[in-house]
Every structure is written in C-alpha cells, then in structure tokens.
C-alpha positions in Angstrom: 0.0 0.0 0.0 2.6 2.4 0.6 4.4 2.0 -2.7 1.2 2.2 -4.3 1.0 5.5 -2.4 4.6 6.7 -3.4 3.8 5.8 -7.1 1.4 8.6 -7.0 3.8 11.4 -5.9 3.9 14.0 -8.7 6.7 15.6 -7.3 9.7 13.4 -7.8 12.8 14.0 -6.1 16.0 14.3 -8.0 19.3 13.3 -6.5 20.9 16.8 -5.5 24.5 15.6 -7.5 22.3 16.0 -10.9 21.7 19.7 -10.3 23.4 22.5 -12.1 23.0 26.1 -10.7 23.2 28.7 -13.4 24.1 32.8 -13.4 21.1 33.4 -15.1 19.1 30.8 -12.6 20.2 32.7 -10.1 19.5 35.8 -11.5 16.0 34.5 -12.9 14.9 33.5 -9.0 15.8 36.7 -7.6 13.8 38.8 -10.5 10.6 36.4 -9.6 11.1 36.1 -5.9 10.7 40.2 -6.3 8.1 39.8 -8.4 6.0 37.7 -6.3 6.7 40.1 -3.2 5.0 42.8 -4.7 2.2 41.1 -5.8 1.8 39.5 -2.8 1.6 42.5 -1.0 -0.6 44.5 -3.4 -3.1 41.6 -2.8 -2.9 41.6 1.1 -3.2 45.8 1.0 -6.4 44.8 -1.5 -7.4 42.4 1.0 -7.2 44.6 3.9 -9.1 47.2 2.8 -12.7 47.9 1.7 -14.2 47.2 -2.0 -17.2 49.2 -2.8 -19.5 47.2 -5.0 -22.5 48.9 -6.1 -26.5 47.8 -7.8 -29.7 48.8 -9.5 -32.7 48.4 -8.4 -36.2 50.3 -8.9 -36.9 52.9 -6.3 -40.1 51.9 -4.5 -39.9 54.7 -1.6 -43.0 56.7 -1.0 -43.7 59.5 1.4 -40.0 60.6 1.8 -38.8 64.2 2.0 -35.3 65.2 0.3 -33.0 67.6 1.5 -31.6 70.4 -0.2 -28.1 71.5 0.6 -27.0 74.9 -1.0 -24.5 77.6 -0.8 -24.8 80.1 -3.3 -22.9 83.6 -3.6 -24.8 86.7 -6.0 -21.9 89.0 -5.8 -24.3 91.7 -7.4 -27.8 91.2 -5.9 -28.4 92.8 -2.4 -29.4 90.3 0.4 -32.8 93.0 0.6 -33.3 91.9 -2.2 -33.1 88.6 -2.8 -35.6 85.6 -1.7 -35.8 82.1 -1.5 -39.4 80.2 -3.0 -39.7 76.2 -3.4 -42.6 74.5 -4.7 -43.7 71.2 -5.7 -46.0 69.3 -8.4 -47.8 68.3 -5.9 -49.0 71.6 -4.8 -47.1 72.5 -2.3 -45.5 76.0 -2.0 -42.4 77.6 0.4 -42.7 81.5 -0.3 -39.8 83.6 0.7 -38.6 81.1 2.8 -36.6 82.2 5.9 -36.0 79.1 8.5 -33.0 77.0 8.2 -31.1 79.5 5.7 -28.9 82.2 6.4 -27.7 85.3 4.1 -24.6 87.2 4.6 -24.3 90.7 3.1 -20.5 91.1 0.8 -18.8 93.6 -0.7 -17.6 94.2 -4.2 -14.7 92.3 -3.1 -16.1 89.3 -1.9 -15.7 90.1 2.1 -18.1 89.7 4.2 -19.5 93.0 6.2 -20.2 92.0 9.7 -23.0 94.8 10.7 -24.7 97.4 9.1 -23.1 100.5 9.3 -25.0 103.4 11.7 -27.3 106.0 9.9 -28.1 103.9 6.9 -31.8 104.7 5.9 -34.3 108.2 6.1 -34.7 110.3 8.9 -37.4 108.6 11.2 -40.4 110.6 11.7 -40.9 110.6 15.8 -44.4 109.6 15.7 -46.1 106.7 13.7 -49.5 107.2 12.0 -52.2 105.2 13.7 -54.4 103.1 11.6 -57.5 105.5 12.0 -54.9 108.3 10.4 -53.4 110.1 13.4 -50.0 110.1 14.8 -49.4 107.9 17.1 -50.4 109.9 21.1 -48.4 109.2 24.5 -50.5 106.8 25.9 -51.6 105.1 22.8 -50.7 101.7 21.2 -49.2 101.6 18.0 -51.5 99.8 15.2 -50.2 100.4 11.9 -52.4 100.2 8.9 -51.9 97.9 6.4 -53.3 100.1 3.5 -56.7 98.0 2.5 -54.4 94.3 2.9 -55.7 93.9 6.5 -57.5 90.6 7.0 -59.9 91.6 9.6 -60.5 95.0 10.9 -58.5 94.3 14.0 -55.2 93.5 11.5 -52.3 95.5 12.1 -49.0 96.3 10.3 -46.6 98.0 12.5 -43.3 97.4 10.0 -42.9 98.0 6.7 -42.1 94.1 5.7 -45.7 93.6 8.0 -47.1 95.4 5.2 -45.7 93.7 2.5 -46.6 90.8 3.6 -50.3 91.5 4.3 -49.9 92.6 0.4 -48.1 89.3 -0.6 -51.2 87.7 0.9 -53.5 89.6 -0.8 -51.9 88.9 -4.2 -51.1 92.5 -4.3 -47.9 94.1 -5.8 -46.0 96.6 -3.7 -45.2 99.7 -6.5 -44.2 102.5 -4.2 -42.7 102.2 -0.8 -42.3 106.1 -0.1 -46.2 106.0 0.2 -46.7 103.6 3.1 -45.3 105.3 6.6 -44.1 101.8 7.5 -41.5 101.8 5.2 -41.0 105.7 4.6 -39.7 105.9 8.1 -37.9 103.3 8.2 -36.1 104.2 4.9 -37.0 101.2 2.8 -35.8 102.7 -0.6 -32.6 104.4 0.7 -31.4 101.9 2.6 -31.4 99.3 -0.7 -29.9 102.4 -2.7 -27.3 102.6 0.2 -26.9 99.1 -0.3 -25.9 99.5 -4.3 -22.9 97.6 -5.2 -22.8 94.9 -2.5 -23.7 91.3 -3.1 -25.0 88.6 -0.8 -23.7 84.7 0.0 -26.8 82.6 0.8 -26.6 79.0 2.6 -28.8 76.5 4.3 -31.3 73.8 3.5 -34.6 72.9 2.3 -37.3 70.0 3.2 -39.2 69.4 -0.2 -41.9 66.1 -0.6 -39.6 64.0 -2.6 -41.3 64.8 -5.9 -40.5 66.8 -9.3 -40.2 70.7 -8.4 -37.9 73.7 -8.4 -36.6 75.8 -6.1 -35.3 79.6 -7.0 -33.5 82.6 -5.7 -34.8 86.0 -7.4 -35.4 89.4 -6.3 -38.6 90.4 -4.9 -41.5 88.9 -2.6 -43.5 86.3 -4.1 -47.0 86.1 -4.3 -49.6 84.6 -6.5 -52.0 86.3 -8.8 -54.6 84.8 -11.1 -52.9 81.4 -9.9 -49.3 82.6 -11.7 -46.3 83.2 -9.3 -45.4 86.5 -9.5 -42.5 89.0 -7.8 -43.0 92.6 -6.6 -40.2 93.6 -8.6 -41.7 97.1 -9.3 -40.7 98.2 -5.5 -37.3 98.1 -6.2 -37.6 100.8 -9.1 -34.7 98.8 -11.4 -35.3 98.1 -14.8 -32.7 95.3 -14.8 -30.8 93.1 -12.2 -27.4 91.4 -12.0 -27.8 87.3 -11.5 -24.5 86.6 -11.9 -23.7 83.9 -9.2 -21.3 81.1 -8.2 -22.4 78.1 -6.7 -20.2 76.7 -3.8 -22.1 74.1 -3.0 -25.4 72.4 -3.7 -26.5 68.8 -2.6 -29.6 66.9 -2.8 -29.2 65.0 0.6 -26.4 63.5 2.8 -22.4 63.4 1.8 -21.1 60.2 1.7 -17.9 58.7 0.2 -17.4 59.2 -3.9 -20.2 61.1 -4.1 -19.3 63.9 -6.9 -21.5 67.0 -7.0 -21.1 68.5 -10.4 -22.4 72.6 -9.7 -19.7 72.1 -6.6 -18.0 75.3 -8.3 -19.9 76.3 -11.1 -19.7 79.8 -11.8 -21.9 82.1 -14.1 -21.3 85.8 -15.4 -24.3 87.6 -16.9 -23.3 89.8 -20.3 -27.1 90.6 -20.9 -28.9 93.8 -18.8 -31.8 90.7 -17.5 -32.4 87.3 -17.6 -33.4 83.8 -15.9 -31.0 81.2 -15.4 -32.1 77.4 -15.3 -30.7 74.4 -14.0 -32.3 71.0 -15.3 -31.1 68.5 -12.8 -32.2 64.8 -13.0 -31.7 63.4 -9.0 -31.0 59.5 -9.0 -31.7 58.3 -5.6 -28.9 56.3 -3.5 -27.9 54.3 -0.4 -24.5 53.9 0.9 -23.8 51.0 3.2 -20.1 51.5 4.7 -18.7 47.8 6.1 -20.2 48.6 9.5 -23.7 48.5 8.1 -24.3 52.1 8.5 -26.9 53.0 5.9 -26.6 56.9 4.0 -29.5 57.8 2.1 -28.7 60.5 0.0 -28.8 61.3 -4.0 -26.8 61.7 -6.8 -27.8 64.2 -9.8 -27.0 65.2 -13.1 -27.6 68.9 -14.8 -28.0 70.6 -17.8 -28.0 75.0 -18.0 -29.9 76.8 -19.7 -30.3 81.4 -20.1 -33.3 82.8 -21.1 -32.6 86.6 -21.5 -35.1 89.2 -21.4 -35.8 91.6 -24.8 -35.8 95.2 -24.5 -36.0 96.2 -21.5 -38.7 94.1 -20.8 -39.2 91.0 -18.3 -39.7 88.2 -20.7 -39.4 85.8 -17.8 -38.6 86.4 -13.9 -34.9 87.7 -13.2 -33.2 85.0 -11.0 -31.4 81.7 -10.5 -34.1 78.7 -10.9 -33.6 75.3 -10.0 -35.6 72.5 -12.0 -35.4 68.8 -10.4 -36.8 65.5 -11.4 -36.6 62.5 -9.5 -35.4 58.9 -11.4 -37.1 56.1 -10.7 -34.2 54.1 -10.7 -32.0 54.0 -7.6 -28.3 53.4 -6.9 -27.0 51.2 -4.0 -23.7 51.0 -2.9 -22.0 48.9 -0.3 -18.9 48.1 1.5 -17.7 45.1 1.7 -14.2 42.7 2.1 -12.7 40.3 -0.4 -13.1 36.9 1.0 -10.4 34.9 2.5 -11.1 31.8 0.1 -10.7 34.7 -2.8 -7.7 36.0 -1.1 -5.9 32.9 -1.1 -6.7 31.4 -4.7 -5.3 34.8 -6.1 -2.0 34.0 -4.0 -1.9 30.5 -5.3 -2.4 31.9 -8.6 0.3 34.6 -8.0 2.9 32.4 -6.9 2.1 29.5 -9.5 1.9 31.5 -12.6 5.5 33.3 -11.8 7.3 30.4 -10.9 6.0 28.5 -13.9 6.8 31.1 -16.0 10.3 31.6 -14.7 11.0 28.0 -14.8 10.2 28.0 -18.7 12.2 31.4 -19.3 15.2 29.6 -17.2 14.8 26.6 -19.4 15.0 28.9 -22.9 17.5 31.0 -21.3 19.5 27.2 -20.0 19.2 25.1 -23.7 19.5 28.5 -25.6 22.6 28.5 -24.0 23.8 25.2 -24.5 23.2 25.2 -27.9 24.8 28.4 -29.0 28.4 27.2 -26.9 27.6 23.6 -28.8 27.4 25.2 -32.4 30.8 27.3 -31.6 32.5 23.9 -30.4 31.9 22.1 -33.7 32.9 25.3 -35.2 36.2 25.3 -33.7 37.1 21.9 -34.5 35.6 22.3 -38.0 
C-alpha cells in the first residue's frame, strides 16, 4: 500500500549531485522572488481594505422628503433683495422662505460685512401714523395700517415688511414704498440704494416632498396672482438686475464617500442687462452602506443650463437663479464590503504559480538557448 501510495507522488525528487546552478538561474529567481513580493503585498493591502460594489434596483420609496443642501454667492444682488421660494407638483408651496437659511451681506470684493453700518436709511419721523390716520399719542398703542391688505378690521402692520406681507397675501404688488409710513420711516428705498454695489452669500437647506419641483433665488417677494407666481419687482424701481452667481455648493441629501456634486463650483457671469438662469437637474436616488452596516440615504444628480434673456428692457421671464429637479425612478445602492479569504488565497496561489512557472520556462530557454549556441561554436572550432 505504501508503494502504491509513493507511485502517485507527482513531485519526484531528483538526486541533489544531478543539479546544475546557473548565473542566469540565479539571477531569474531573484527577479521572480521580487516579483511575487509585490504582488503579494498589493493583494494583502487589496485584501485589507474595503471594495465598494454597487446595484440597480427600482426605487419603490413613497412619502420621503429630500434635503436640499446649497450655498450660493450673487456678488451683485443685495441680500434685501433677494428671496428664497420652493414649490412642488404636488401643490405645495415655500414663499420667501426664511427658517434653516442664512444670508450674509458682501462687498464688491467678496468680504463679508459683519453689521450694518450706523445711519443707513431716512430720517425717522418721531411719531407713527395710527391706523385711523393720526399720529401715534403718548398713551396710545401703536397699530399700523396695512393700506386696505388687512384681513380683519383688528389687523395691524406696524413694520414696513408687516405690510408687505399683508400685500403678498392679498396677491397684491408693492409699487411705491415712499407711500406707506411703515417703510418711509424706516427708509425702505434708501437703505437698498445705500446698499448699491454689495452682493450677498446665501446657505442653508430645504425639506421638499420628494417629488419633481424647483426651487429659486430671485429678487422680490412672491405672491400669486390669477394662480401665476409673481415677484413685486416694481418696489425696487430697477429696470434690470445682476444674477451673476457662483455656486459653492449644492446637494440633494447626505455626503457620503465618492459622491461627486457636479455645480460644486460652477460659476456664471451675466453679459445681458436681465435674464433667468435654469438648472435642469435629474436626481438618482442612492444608499450607501459602509462595512459597518451604516446605511446613508442621500442622491446623486446630473444637470443641464440653460439662459433665457429678457428683450428690451422688458421681463420676458422672472430675473433669478431657478432650480428645476426630477426624481429617477431608478435608484443606486452601494455597499462596502471585504474580499473573501477563500478569494484572497486562490489569487496568491495563482500569484505564486503563474510566476514560478513562467520563470521556470524562461530559465529553461535562457539554460538550452545556451547550451546550444556554446555547442554550435565547439563544432565550429574543430571544423
């Protein structure tokens, strides 16, 4: 039985007086033993680390909200001026949105100015007209009118933006700010002439229904009117404004790893006196899973620009940055994940096979190549 056993061997020794050790043997091993070194250690560092594999699937999610990340810099629109409106195919509407945003007023260099400066508006009048028409007494409470935009008769509008908005509600347009008190004493229109070459750097986020909508930053407060969205641009008294903009940032949900936003950046100068600016962007919903099973639900989009400028003078379309998304209905998932062990090791096997195979046929060329060529100058010598 066990020289039925030793028959099998298929590695048969050879008797160590038959070997011959060559230069280019030698030289041949060390090349390979090299070789396989680096390899070897390319495939533990592979093996080590992380792969991220990723999958399509149909996106089945109903009832979700997305998250709007943005950070976007007009260097020639005042922060007075500018507002933020979102709205939704399914009805829903975010007018001059305020909560979870900040705006920071610039200068024509890009710095930031930290506080308005002193003095900056009209002359306040001492006393406030009452509602009922007279100034405001000693021992009387102050209740603005709202100029025929009150709701109820009890209604009061003790600011100029109160009155505004009571007109925003209405549907009404604001045309001349010098005759509401509200905003004559509190120097609506000098205080946006003061602010004349500044620019303004607006951040936060928005919570939209995760459906097909926009989003878009243009001066003015909206309102609607004969069911169209409309801007009270006529307060301002301009007949053309300055959209140029860069966009720092803008994300459609969490950051997680190889994620690539592509208006991270982007940068537009306008050459025209008006115009609307239009981002198409196609959202494709994803889920990242790192190796610890920590799930990231976030997006990844795609975008195509678009100007549409305005002809002679005139407002063909509203002034302003707009924001187009559509959701796809396919979604991406990505997950970390390690090469198995069993994969690990068959790639060694394979590493450490393949080169000695190969260097034992190379060494065998290089050997009766050899051999033959000192053979051939032998019989030529004794020719």
């Amino acid at each position: 039985m066990l020289k039925k056993l030793r028959n099998l061997d298929a590695y048969p020794k050879i008797n160590e007086d038959f070997y011959k050790r060559t230069l280019s043997g030698g030289l041949i091993t060390l090349v390979s033993s090299l070789i396989m070194l680096l390899l070897f250690l390319s495939e533990l560092r592979l093996y080590l680390h992380t792969v991220t594999e990723s999958k399509l699937s149909v996106d089945t999610s109903r009832g979700e909200t997305l998250k709007i990340n943005f950070d976007v810099t007009f260097p020639a629109l005042q922060c007075s001026m500018l507002s933020l409106d979102a709205m939704d195919i399914s009805g829903s509407e975010h007018l001059d949105v305020r909560h979870d945003i900040i705006k920071k007023r610039i200068d024509s260099h890009g710095n930031v100015i930290e506080a308005r400066q002193d003095g900056i508006g009209s002359q306040k009048i001492e006393k406030p007209l009452q509602r009922h028409g007279g100034r405001l007494e000693h021992n009387e409470t102050y209740c603005g009118s709202c100029y025929g935009a009150e709701a109820s008769d009890e209604d009061c509008c003790n600011t100029c933006e109160e009155v505004r908005d009571a007109y925003r509600k209405k549907g009404w347009g604001l045309s001349n700010p010098d005759l509401i008190d509200q905003c004559k004493r509190e120097g609506f229109l000098q205080r946006i002439k003061e602010e004349e070459g500044e620019g303004c750097n607006i951040y936060g986020f928005l919570e939209v229904n995760k459906v097909a909508g926009n989003f878009h930053f243009a001066p003015g407060k909206s309102f609607q009117q004969s069911n169209v969205h409309v801007h009270d641009l006529l307060v301002f008294q301009k007949e053309s404004f300055n959209i140029s903009h860069r966009i720092n940032r803008l994300s459609f949900g969490e950051y997680f790893p190889g994620v690539v936003n592509p208006l991270d950046g982007a940068k537009w100068t306008q050459s025209t006196p008006s115009g609307a600016y239009q981002y198409f962007i196609k959202v494709v919903p994803s889920v990242y899973t790192d190796i610890s099973g920590h799930v990231i639900q976030s997006n990844q989009f795609s975008v195509t620009e678009h100007f549409k400028g305005a002809e002679a003078g005139h407002f063909k379309s509203l002034p302003g940055v707009f924001f187009f998304y559509d959701l796809s209905p396919i979604k991406v998932t990505f997950f970390e994940q390690h090469v198995s062990f069993l994969h690990f090791l068959t790639n060694i096997c394979a590493i450490v096979g393949g080169i000695f195979t190969v260097s034992g046929i190379l060494d065998s060329f290089i050997y009766h190549g050899q051999k033959a060529i000192k053979k051939k100058m032998e019989i030529g010598k004794y020719s």
